[in-house]
Phi, psi and omega in degrees: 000149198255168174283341181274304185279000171327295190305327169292313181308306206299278186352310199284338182284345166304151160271335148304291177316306177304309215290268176358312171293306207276340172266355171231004194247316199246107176254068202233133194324298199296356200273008157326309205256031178272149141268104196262041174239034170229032171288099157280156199259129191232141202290153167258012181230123182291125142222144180328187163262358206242017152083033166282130171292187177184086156297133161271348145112284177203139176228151179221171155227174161191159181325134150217152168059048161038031163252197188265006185297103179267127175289127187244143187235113210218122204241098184259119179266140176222124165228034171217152184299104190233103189304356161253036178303334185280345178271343191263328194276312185318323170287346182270306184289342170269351172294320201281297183319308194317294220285311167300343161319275214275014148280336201076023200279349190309148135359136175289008181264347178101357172250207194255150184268181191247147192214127187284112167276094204225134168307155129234121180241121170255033173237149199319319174300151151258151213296125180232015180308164173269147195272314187250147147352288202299350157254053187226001179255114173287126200282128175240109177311162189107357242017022183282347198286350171287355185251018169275114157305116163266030160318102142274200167257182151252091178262138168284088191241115185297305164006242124074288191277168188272166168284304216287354184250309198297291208305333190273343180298123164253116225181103179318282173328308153346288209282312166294335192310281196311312164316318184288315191299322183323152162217013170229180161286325198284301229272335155317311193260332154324298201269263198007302167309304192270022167257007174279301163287326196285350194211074181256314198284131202310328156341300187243087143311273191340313214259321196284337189295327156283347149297317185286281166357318163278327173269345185268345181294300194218346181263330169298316191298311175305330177262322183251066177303149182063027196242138178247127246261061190341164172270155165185152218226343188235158178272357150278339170290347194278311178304323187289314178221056144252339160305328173279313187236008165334294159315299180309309171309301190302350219248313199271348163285306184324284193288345185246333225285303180337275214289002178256302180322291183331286177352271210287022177076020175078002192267316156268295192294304183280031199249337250214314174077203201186134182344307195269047126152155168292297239300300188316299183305305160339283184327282175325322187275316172308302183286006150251348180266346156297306178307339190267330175288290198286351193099149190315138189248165183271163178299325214298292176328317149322278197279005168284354173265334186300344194260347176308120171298151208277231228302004110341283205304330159300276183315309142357243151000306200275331169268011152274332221253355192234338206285157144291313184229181188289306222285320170290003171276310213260312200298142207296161167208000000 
């Protein structure tokens, strides 16, 4: 578990934070017919026969059509691409069935509940995995593909949505996307403000405290590495003080943050950028970390990088770190 998903984790443990994911997120007729004031939190951890845990990461339940048929909510957090994620939710969810077995949790029909599986992915690539089970299978003519599992997933990939869709939402999950999307501080402190007002009432302590827990944990630290984090227990504290050191972070995300972000592929800090652009800053930073292995580049080599697409550039970045020479970084494959 990474240090960014603990924090995460901790959100998702809220009952809000599902109902929310699941009223704004997942757009599909039944989950109308969901009760979300009847969520409950179900343990995530399996074991095996051969006596291996297995975290799921987070799990819920909940009421439908006002029986006892319960919907299970199996919450895989991801930030790196993992091309058998759909085999791995297959194995979680059968893991997940045994225990309802062996609880006795079945249906009053004698069956197994239905269980949602969902991806949340917050990382800089975009997710190009196969979703469902059976294209992770080689197709053989003949009718054998009836005897193949077809699980798929629900992937969430926060990237994906807009400010212009995300902003009218008042909607917790909204807010972290956007907090995940930010690429400046005033607009940090925008959603920050308004989860700050949405979770005011003594009520959600618990949920605003875990905003905080998360940002001071895993969302600061991913954009200002190696910047040491002040404490704060609240989301006014929060406010206060990125009005105090936003300048100072930012000048020291510039001269230190850069050559750590690169390391990690371009995927968090500098996926966030500065204000006058990614795709320009991206640029700038590579050709400066070429230039620093390899030596001064001729222009024409300069603006083919200046000229590069932000996912050019990721790919880039990343065969540098391995390359020998200019030409193995750039070159087609």
């Amino acid at each position: 578990m990474s240090e960014h998903d603990s924090p995460y984790k901790l959100l998702f443990s809220h009952a809000e934070m599902v109902a929310d994911l699941l009223r704004g997120f997942v757009k599909e007729p039944w989950v109308e017919e969901m009760d979300l004031t009847t969520l409950e939190r179900v343990s995530s951890s399996f074991v095996t026969e051969d006596l291996q845990d297995r975290e799921g990461d987070v799990i819920w339940r909940l009421r439908f059509r006002g029986g006892w048929l319960y919907v299970y909510l199996l919450l895989e957090f991801q930030s790196t691409v993992d091309r058998f994620m759909a085999l791995r939710m297959m194995v979680y969810v059968g893991l997940l069935y045994q225990k309802i077995i062996q609880e006795k949790q079945l249906t009053s029909e004698g069956r197994l509940p239905a269980v949602l599986p969902v991806v949340l992915y917050n990382g800089g690539r975009s997710w190009n995995a196969p979703e469902e089970m059976s294209d992770l299978i080689e197709q053989i003519a003949g009718g054998l593909d009836r005897y193949q599992p077809k699980m798929r997933y629900l992937l969430l990939e926060e990237s994906r949505y807009t400010e212009e869709e995300l902003a009218p939402l008042r909607n917790v999950v909204a807010a972290l996307f956007r907090l995940e999307n930010s690429r400046d501080s005033e607009h940090i402190n925008e959603v920050v403000g308004l989860l700050a007002d949405w979770l005011r009432i003594p009520e959600q302590d618990s949920l605003r405290r875990a905003f905080a827990e998360w940002l001071r944990r895993g969302f600061f630290p991913a954009r200002l590495p190696g910047i040491e984090i002040p404490e704060f227990g609240d989301l006014q504290e929060v406010k206060l003080m990125l009005a105090e050191h936003v300048k100072e972070w930012t000048q020291e995300w510039l001269e230190q943050g850069v050559q750590q972000g690169l390391q990690q592929g371009l995927q968090q800090g500098l996926q966030q950028g500065l204000q006058q652009g990614l795709q320009q800053g991206e640029a700038k930073v590579l050709l400066r970390q070429v230039e620093r292995k390899f030596g001064p580049l001729a222009e024409t080599q300069r603006q083919r990088i200046l000229a590069a697409s932000p996912d050019t550039l990721l790919e880039w970045a990343e065969r540098l770190l391995s390359a020998d020479r200019w030409e193995e970084v750039v070159k087609d494959r």
